[in-house]
C-alpha positions as CSV (number, residue, x, y, z in Angstrom):
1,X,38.4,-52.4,41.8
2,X,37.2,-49.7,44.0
3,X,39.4,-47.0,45.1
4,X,38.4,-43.9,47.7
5,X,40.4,-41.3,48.2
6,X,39.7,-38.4,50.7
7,X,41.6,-35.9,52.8
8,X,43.3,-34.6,50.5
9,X,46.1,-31.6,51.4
10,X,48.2,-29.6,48.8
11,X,51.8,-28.0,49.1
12,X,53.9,-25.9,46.6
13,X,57.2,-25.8,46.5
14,X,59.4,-24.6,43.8
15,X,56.4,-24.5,41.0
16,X,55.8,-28.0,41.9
17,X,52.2,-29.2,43.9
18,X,52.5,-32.2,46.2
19,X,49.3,-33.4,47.5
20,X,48.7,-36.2,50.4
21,X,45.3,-37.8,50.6
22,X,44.4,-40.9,52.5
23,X,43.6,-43.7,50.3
24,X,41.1,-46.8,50.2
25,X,41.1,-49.9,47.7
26,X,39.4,-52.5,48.3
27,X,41.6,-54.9,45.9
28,X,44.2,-57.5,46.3
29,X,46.1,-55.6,43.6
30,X,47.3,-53.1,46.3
31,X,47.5,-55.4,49.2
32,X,51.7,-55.2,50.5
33,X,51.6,-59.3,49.4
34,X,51.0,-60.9,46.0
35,X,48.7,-64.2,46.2
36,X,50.5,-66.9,43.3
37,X,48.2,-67.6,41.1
38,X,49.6,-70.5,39.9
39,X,49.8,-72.0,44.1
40,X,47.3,-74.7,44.3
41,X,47.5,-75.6,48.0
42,X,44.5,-74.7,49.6
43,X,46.4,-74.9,53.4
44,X,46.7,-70.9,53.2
45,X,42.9,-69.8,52.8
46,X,43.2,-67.9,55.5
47,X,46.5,-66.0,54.3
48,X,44.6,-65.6,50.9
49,X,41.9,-63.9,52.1
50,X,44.1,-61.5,54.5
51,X,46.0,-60.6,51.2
52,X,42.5,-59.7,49.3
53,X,41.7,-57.4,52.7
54,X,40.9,-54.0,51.3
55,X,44.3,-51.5,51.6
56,X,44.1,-48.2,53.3
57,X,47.0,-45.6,53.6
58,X,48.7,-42.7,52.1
59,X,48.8,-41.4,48.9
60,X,51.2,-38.7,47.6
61,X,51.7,-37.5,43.8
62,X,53.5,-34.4,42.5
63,X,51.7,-32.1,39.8
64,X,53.0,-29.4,37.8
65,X,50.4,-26.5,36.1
66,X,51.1,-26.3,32.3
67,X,49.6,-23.9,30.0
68,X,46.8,-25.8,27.3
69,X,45.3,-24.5,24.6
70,X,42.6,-22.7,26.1
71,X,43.3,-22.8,30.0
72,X,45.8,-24.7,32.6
73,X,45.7,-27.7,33.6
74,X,47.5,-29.6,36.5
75,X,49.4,-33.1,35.1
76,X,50.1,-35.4,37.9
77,X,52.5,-37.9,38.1
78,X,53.5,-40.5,40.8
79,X,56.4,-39.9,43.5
80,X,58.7,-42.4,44.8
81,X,55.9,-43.0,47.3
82,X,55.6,-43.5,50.8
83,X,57.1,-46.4,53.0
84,X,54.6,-48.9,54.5
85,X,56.6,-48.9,57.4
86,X,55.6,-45.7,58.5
87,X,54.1,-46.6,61.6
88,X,57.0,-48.9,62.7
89,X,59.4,-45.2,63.2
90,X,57.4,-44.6,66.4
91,X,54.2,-46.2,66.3
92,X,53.3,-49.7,65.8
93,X,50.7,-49.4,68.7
94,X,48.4,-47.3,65.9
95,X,46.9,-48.2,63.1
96,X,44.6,-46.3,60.1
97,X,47.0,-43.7,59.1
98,X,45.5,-42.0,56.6
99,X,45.3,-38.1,55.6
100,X,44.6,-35.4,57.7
101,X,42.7,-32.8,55.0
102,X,43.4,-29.8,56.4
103,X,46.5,-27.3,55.3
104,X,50.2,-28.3,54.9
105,X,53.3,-26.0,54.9
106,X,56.5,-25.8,53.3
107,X,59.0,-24.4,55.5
108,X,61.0,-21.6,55.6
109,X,64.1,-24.4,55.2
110,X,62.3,-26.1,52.2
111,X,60.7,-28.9,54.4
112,X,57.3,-29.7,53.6
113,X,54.7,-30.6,56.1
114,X,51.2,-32.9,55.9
115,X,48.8,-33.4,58.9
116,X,47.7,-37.2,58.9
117,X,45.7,-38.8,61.4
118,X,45.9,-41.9,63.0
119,X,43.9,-44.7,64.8
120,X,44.2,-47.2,68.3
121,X,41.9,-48.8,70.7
122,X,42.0,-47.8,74.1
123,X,42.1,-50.1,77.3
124,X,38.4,-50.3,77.2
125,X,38.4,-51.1,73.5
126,X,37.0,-47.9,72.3
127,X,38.7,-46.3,68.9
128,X,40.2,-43.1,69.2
129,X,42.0,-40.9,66.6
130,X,45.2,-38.9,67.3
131,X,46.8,-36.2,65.1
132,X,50.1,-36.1,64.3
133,X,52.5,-35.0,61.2
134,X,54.3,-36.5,58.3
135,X,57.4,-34.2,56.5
136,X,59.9,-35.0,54.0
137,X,64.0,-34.1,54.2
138,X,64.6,-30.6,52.4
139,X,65.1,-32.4,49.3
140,X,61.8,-34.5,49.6
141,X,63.1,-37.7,49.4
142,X,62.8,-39.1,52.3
143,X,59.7,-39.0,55.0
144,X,59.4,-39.1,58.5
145,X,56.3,-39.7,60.6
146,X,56.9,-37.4,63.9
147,X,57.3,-39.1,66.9
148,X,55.0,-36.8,68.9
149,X,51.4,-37.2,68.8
150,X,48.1,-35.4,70.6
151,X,45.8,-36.4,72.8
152,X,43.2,-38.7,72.0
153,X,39.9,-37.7,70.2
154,X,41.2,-35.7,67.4
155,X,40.5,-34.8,64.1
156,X,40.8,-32.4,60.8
157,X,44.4,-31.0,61.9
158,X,45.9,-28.1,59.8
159,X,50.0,-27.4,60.4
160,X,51.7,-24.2,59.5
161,X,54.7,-22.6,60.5
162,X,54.9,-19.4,62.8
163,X,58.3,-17.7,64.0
164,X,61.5,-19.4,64.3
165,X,60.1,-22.3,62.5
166,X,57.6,-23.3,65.0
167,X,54.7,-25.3,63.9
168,X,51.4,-24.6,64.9
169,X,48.8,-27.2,64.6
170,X,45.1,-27.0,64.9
171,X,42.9,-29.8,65.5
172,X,38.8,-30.0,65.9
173,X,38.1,-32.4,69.5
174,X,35.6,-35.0,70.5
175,X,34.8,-32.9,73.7
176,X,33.9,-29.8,70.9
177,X,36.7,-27.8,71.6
178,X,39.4,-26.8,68.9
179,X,42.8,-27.3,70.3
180,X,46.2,-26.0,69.0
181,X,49.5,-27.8,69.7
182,X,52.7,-25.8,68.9
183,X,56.2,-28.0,68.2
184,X,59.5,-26.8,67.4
185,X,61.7,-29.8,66.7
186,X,59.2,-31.0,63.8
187,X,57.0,-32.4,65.6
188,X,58.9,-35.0,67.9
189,X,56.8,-33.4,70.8
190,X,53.7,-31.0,70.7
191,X,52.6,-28.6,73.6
192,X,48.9,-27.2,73.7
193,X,49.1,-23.6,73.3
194,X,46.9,-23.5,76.6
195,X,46.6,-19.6,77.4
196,X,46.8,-18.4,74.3
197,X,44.9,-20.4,71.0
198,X,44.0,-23.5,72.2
199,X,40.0,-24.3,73.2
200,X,39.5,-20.6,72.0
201,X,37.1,-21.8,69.2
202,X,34.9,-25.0,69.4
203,X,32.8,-27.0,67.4
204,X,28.2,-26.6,67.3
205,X,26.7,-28.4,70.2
206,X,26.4,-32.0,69.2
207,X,28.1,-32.0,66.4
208,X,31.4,-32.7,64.8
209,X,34.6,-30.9,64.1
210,X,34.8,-29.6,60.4
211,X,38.2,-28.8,58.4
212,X,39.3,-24.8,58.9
213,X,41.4,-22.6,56.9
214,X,44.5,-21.9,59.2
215,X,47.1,-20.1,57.1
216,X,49.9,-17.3,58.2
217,X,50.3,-14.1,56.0
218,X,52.1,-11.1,56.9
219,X,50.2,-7.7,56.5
220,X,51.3,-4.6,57.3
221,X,54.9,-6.0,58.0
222,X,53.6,-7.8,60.9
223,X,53.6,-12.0,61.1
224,X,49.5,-13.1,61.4
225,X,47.7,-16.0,61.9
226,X,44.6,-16.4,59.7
227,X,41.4,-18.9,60.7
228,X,38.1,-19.6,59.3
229,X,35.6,-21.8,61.0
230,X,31.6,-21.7,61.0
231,X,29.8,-19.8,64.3
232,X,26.2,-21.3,64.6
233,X,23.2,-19.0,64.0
234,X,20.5,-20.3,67.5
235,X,17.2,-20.2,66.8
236,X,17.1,-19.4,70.4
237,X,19.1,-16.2,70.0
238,X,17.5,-15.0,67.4
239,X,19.8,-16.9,64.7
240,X,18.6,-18.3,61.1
241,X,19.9,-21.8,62.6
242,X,22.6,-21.7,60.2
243,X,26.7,-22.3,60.4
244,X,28.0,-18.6,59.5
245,X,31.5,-18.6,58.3
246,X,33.8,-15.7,60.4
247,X,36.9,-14.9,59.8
248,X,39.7,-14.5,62.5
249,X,43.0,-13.0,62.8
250,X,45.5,-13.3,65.7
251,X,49.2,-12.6,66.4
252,X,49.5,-15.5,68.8
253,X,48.6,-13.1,71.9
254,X,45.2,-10.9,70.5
255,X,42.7,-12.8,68.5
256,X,40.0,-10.1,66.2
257,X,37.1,-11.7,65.0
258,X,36.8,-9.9,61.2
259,X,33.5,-11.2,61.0
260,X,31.1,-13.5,58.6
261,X,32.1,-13.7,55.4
262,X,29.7,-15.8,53.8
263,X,26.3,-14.1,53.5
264,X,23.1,-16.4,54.0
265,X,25.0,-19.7,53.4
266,X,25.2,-22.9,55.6
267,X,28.5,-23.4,55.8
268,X,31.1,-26.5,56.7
269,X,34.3,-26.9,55.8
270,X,36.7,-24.1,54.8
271,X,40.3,-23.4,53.0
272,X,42.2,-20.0,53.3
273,X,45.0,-19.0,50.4
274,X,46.7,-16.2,50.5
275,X,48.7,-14.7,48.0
276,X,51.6,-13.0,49.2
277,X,53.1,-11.0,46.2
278,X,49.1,-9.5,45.4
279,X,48.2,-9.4,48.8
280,X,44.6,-11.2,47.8
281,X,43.2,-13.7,50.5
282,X,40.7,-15.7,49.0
283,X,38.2,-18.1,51.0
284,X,36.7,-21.3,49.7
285,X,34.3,-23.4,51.6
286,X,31.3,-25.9,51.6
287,X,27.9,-24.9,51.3
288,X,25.3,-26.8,52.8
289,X,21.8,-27.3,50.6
290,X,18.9,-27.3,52.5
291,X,20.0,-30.3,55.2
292,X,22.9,-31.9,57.0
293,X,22.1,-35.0,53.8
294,X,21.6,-32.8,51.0
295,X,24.5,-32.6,48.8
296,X,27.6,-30.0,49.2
297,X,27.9,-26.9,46.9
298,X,31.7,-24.7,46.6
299,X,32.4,-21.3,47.5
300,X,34.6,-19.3,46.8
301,X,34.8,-15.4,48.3
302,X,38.0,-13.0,47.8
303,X,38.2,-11.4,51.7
304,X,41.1,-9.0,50.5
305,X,39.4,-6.5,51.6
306,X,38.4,-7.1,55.0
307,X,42.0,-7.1,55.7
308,X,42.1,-3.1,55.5
């Protein structure tokens, strides 16, 4: 049995971490149908071999953080899962639901949030992906899959939750622009924040959209947004031709760019936490090793200071 699991996004609520990843196995053992093993009849070779076809979906398990003998550790135990029927709520033209990898949020009425992406085939046949949102009741036991959905060509979205419990959503596009879709009702519809966030940041020339940090935090008693994404050092400009990590903060109307945070590295993708009761905003991120194949190294940088 081979399983994959990627796209992974973490929550806490109450003490407790819930984390949703997109899952692959590649066994009949997951497979929604069980093939007899005592059924002789070779008639169904065809069903048999749709019920050894590889599973792909959603994973969600709950951790807590107990103290060991010399550090802490995170235990991890199974949920009461997610239904398969997921896509049948709104969608059953898509397919490939799978996780999203960016941030989550818990509400400010106990709700938690996951991005997740999805897949379907347009009328010419060509496979697009379209972000969207899964979230739980407030007392997470039962899951919805928003009815709303963006356009078509996204990826990587991050969710959190601005004023009045808005949701903001960033995504990373085909066209290299970053869009952000705002939704009050939970996502059962999403507007793009045209005017204000959306298309304000975009991905290098030619290449593709990586995960951000996208977190809120207040600071100095006012309600901020927080972003991380790469800028690309040109040659041509006088650049070291690497992706520079900057950090940005915006109220929704201004957007500051803080600046690079992360010296002479090539960076990709990037995470934001922020503690609110120490005030300390830490930055973790990819580093690249010498080429786009080479293997990815982990960063972390405390940016509490570029705050003041």
């Amino acid at each position: 049995m081979n399983v994959f699991v990627g796209g992974p996004t973490t929550v806490v609520k109450d003490g407790e971490i819930y984390m949703l990843a997109g899952i692959y196995v590649n066994t009949k053992d997951y497979t929604r149908h069980e093939v007899d093993a005592d059924d002789e009849d070779d008639e169904d070779d065809e069903d048999d071999e749709d019920d050894e076809a590889p599973y792909r979906g959603l994973l969600l398990v709950k951790g807590n953080v107990i103290d060991g003998d010399t550090d802490k550790r995170i235990y991890w135990n199974d949920t009461d899962g997610l239904p398969y029927t997921f896509l049948n709520q709104h969608h059953r033209h898509l397919g490939g639901l799978t996780g999203g990898g960016g941030s989550g949020v818990k509400m400010s009425d106990g709700t938690l949030v996951f991005p997740v992406e999805a897949t379907k085939f347009d009328e010419e046949f060509i496979k697009q992906s379209f972000c969207l949102i899964i979230h739980s009741s407030t007392d997470n036991k039962n899951w919805t899959l928003s009815k709303g959905i963006s356009d078509g060509g996204c990826s990587v979205p991050s969710v959190v939750e601005w004023k009045d419990n808005q949701l903001m959503m960033m995504t990373a596009f085909d066209d290299g622009r970053r869009r952000v879709y705002e939704s009050g009702d939970k996502g059962e519809s999403w507007t793009e924040a045209l005017g204000t966030l959306s298309r304000v940041w975009g991905n290098k020339q030619g290449g593709s959209g990586v995960r951000s940090g996208f977190i809120t935090a207040t600071i100095e008693e006012r309600n901020v947004m927080l972003v991380t994404l790469p800028v690309y050092l040109d040659f041509e400009k006088g650049g070291n031709g690497k992706d520079e990590l900057h950090l940005w903060l915006t109220d929704n109307t201004h957007i500051v760019d803080i600046g690079p945070v992360s010296g002479d590295d090539d960076v990709a993708a990037s995470s934001l936490l922020y503690n609110s009761e120490t005030k300390e905003l830490i930055a973790l991120y990819e580093n690249k090793k010498g080429s786009e194949e080479a293997s990815l190294g982990m960063v972390s940088v405390l940016l509490t200071d570029e705050l003041e």
